[in-house]
Every structure is written in structure tokens, then in C-alpha cells.
C-alpha positions as CSV (number, residue, x, y, z in Angstrom):
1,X,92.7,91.0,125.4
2,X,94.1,93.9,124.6
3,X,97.0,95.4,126.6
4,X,97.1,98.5,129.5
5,X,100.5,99.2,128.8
6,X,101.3,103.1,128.3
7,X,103.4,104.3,125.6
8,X,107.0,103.0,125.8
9,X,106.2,99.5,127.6
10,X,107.6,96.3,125.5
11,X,106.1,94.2,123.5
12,X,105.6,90.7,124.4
13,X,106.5,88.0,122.3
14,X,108.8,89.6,120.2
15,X,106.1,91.8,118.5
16,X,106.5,95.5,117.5
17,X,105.4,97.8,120.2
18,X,102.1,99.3,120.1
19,X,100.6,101.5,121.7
20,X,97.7,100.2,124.1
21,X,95.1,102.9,122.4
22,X,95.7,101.9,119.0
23,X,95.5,98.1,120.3
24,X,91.8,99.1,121.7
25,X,90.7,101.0,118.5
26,X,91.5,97.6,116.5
27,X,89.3,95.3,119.1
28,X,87.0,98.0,119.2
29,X,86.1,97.9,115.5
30,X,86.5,94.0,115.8
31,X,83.3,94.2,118.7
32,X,81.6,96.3,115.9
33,X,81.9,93.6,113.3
34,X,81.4,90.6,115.7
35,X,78.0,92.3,116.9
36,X,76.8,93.5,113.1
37,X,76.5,96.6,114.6
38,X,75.2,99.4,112.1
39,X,75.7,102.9,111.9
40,X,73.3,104.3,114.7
41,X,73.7,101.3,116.6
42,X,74.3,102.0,120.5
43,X,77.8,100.9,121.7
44,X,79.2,99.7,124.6
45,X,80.2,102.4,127.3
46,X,83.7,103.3,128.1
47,X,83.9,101.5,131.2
48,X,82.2,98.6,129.5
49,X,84.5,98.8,126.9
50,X,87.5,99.1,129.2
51,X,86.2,95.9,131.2
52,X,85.9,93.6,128.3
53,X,89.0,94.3,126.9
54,X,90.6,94.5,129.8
55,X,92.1,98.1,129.3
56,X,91.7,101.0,131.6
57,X,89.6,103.8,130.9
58,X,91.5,106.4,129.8
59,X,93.4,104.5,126.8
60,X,89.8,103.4,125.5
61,X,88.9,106.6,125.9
62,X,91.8,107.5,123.6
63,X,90.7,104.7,120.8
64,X,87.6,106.6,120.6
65,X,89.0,109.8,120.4
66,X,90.7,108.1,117.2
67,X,87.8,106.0,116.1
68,X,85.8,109.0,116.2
69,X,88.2,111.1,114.0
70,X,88.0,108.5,111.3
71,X,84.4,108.6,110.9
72,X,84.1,105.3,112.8
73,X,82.1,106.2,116.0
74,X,80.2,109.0,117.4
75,X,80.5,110.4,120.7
76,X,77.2,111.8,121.5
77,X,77.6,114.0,124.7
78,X,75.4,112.9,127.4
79,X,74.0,109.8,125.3
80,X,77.3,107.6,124.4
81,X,78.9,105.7,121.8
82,X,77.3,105.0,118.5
83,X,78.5,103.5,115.5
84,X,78.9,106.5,113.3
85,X,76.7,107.4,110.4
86,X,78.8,108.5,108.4
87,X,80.3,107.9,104.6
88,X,83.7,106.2,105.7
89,X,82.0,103.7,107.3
90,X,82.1,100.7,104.5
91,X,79.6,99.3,106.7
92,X,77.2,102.4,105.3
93,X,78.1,102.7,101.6
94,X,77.1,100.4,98.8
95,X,79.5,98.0,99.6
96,X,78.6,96.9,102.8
97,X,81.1,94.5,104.9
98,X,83.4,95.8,107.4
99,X,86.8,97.6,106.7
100,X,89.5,96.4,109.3
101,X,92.1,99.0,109.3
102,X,95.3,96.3,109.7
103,X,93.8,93.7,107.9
104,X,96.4,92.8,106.0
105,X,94.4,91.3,103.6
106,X,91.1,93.6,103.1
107,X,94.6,96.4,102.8
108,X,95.9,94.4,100.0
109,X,92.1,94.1,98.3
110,X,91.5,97.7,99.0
111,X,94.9,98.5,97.3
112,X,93.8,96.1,94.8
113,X,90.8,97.8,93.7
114,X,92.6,101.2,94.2
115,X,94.8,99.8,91.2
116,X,92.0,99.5,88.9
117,X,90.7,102.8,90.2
118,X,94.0,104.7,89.3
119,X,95.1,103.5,86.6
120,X,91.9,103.9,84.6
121,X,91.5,107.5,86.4
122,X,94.8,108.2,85.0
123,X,94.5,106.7,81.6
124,X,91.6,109.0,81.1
125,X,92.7,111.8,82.6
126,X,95.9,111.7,80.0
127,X,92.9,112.3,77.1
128,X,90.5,114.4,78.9
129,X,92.6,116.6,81.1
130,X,92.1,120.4,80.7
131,X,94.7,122.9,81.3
132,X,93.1,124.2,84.7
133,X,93.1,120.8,85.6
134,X,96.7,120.4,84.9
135,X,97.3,123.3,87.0
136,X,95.5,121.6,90.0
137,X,97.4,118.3,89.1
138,X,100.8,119.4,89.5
139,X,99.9,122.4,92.6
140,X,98.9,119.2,94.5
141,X,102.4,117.5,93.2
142,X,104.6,120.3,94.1
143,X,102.8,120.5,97.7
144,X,103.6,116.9,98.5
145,X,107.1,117.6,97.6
146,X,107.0,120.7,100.0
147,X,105.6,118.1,102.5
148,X,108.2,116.3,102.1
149,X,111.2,118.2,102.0
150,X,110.1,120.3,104.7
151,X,109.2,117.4,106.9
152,X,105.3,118.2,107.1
153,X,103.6,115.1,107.1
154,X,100.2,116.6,107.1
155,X,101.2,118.7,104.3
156,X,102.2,115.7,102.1
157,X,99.1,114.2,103.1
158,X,97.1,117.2,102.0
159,X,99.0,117.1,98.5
160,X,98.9,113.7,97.9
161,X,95.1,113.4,98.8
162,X,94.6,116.4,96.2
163,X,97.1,115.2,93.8
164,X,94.6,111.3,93.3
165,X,91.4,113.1,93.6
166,X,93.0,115.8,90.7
167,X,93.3,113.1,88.6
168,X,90.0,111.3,89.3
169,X,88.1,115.0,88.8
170,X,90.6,114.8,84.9
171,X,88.6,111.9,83.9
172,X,85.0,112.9,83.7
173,X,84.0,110.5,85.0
174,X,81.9,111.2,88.8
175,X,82.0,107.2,88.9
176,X,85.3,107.1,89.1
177,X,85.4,110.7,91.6
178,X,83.2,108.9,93.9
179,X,85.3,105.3,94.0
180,X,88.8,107.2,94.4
181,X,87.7,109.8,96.8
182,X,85.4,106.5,98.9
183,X,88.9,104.4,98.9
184,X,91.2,107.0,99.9
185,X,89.2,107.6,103.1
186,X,89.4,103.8,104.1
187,X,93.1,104.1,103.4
188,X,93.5,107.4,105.6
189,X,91.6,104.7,108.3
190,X,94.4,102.1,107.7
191,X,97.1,104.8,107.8
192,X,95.8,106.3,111.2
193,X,95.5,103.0,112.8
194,X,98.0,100.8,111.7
195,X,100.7,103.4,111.1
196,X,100.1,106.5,113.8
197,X,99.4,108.4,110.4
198,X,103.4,108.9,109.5
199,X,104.5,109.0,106.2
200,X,108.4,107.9,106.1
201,X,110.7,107.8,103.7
202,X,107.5,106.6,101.6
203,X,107.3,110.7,101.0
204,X,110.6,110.3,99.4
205,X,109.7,107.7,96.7
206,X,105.6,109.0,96.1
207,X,107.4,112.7,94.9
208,X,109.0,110.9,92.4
209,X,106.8,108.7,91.3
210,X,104.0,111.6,91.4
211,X,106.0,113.4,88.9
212,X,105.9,110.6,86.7
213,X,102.5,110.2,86.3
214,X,101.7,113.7,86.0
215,X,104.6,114.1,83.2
216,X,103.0,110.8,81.4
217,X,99.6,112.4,82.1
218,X,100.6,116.3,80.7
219,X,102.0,114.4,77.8
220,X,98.8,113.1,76.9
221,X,100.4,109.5,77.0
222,X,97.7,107.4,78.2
223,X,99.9,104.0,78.3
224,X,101.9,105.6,80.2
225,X,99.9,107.5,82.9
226,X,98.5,104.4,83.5
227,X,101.6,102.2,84.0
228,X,103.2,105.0,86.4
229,X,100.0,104.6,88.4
230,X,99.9,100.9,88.8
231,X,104.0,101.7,89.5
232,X,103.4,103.9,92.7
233,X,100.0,102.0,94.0
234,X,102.3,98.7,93.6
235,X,105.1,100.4,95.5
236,X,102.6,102.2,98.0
237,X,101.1,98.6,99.2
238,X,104.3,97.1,99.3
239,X,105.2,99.7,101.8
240,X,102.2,99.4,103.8
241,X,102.6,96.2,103.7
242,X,106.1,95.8,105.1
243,X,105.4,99.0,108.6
244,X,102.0,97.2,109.7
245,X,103.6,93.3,109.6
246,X,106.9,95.4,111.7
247,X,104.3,97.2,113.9
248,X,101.9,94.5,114.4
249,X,104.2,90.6,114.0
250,X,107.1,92.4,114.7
251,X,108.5,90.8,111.4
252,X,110.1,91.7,108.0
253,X,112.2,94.8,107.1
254,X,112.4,97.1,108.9
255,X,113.7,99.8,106.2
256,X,111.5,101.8,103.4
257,X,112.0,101.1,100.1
């Protein structure tokens, strides 16, 4: 059952604390899979919600208000809960399945396929890259180094979203446009979830890394656009990897590379 606690109680266990909202919206989307719920599906209500997981109202009430903003659930005024209809559901695309957002191991296969994505999005873009696209490439770069040195984690997220999809638009290819810009919204569920959407000294590293690829990509170096990709998405994971098993085992490092 999930827990009531408010923001600040301990952990039990020894486990990282977590807040009891973010608790809810993972047990939340764990009652969507167990059901096979669909997008337009009716949900429970709040207070059903609240009684089954043994929360109070007003923290369930706050999972939805996050599951909502992810594109998981609807909140239809004077109807109820739905699962939402929307295109970051994984449950909706071509895909099917269910994406649980501190998984740890649909993160790693996401991540995984994100690899592929990336690199050959970047290999491509390295020959195909126009100069206006350039121009996008390295706007989004510089933003997410503004983001970072000004300490606006929005703004780095803003840069960095533009900076991959840049890339993916610099390889022709509306396959690959589609795939990148499909994965980076289940990551932006994962980040949300698992790590209250902040970015860390993970800012730090991405700038540099950023600059590589662009640098390998402006040089028309395919090879190497391709291996600073797979660099930063190896790095990336392994930093995910290390803040969810802190905020959810309560294990593991707890420094940024």
C-alpha cells in the first residue's frame, strides 16, 4: 500500500524518502496495467483510488494532477478519471505494452532503443545536415548551457529536448523524427516520476557532452557523431540509473557523475 505520509516524513526501511504523491502516481499506473485498461477506459474515482491504496484524498488527488500532465490520465470535469487518449501513452502507439516510469528495467530498454535512435540520427545528420539546421543544433546547445549555468532546469530541459529532436529533424529521415521525439516523451514520464523532474549536476556533464556531438556532427564526421551520442545516452542512463535506485531502494551513490 502506498504511504499517507506528507512531504518530509521518513522513509521506512532504510529507503529514500518519497513523496506520498509520487508513491500514488506509480500504483496508479500499476492499477492501469493490472486492469488492461485502455486509453478511454473509465478509472477508479479519487476516493476509490484513495481507499485502495490506502492514501488520503488529497495526495491522490496530487498523482493525478501529475499523471494528467504526463499525458497519462484525463480528468474530465463532472465525468472522472480516464485513461488518457493521448500519444504518450505507450499503451496507444504502435508499440503497445505499458511504460512504468521507475521501472528500472523498461528505463534501461527505453534508453536502449534510444541508443540506436541517436546514434543513427546523428550519424546521418553528420551527412545530411544543412546550415539552418546547424543553426538550430547549436541554439538548442547553447540554451541548455544557459539552463545550466543559470540554474533553470526548465530551460535546460527546453534546450536539450530541442537540441535531440534538431538532430533527428538533420537526418531526413521522419522515421527516425517520429521514434526520437515518441521516446523522449516516455523519458520526460520517467524524469517527472521517478526524479521530481530535476536535472543535477547531470546539466553539467550533458553541456559538454552536447558540444561534442554537435562539433563531430558540424564536422561532417559521421563516426564520430555517432560515438559522442552513444557517449552521452550511456552516461545519461547511467545517471538515471544511479537517482531512481537512491530515491526508490535507498541504495547506491549518492553523487552525479
Amino acid at each position: 500500500m502506498a504511504s499517507d505520509a506528507g512531504p518530509g516524513a521518513p522513509a521506512e526501511n532504510g529507503a529514500a524518502y518519497r513523496p506520498g504523491y509520487e508513491v500514488v502516481a506509480e500504483q496508479i499506473l500499476k492499477l492501469i496495467a493490472e486492469r488492461q485498461l485502455q486509453p478511454g477506459d473509465r478509472m477508479p474515482t479519487e476516493n476509490e483510488l484513495a481507499s485502495s491504496l490506502g492514501a488520503s484524498r488529497s495526495v491522490v488527488r496530487e498523482a493525478v494532477k501529475i499523471l494528467s500532465a504526463i499525458g497519462r490520465v484525463s480528468v474530465q470535469k463532472g465525468r472522472g478519471l480516464y485513461v488518457a487518449d493521448d500519444e504518450g501513452m505507450l499503451g496507444s502507439s504502435p508499440w503497445g505494452g505499458s511504460f512504468m516510469p521507475t521501472d528500472l528495467d523498461q528505463i534501461f530498454m527505453l534508453f536502449e532503443f534510444r541508443r540506436v535512435q541517436e546514434t543513427a540520427t546523428s550519424r546521418l545528420a553528420a551527412t545530411r545536415a544543412t546550415p539552418a539546421e546547424l543553426r538550430v543544433i547549436k541554439e538548442a546547445m547553447d540554451l541548455c548551457r544557459e539552463g545550466h549555468e543559470t540554474g533553470r532546469d526548465a530551460l535546460f530541459g527546453q534546450g536539450d529536448d530541442a537540441f535531440h529532436l534538431g538532430i533527428a529533424e538533420a537526418s531526413h529521415n521522419p522515421f527516425l523524427v517520429a521514434a526520437v521525439h515518441e521516446a523522449r516523451r516516455l523519458q520526460r514520464q520517467s524524469h517527472t516520476i521517478g526524479m521530481h523532474g530535476a536535472v543535477g549536476d547531470h546539466a553539467r556533464d550533458a553541456v559538454a557532452e552536447h558540444a561534442a556531438i554537435y562539433g563531430a556532427i558540424s564536422a561532417g564526421d559521421p563516426d564520430a557523431a555517432a560515438e559522442a551520442a552513444g557517449v552521452h545516452l550511456d552516461k545519461t542512463l547511467e545517471d538515471y540509473r544511479r537517482e531512481i535506485q537512491r530515491r526508490i531502494f535507498g541504495s547506491g551513490p549518492t553523487e552525479s557523475r
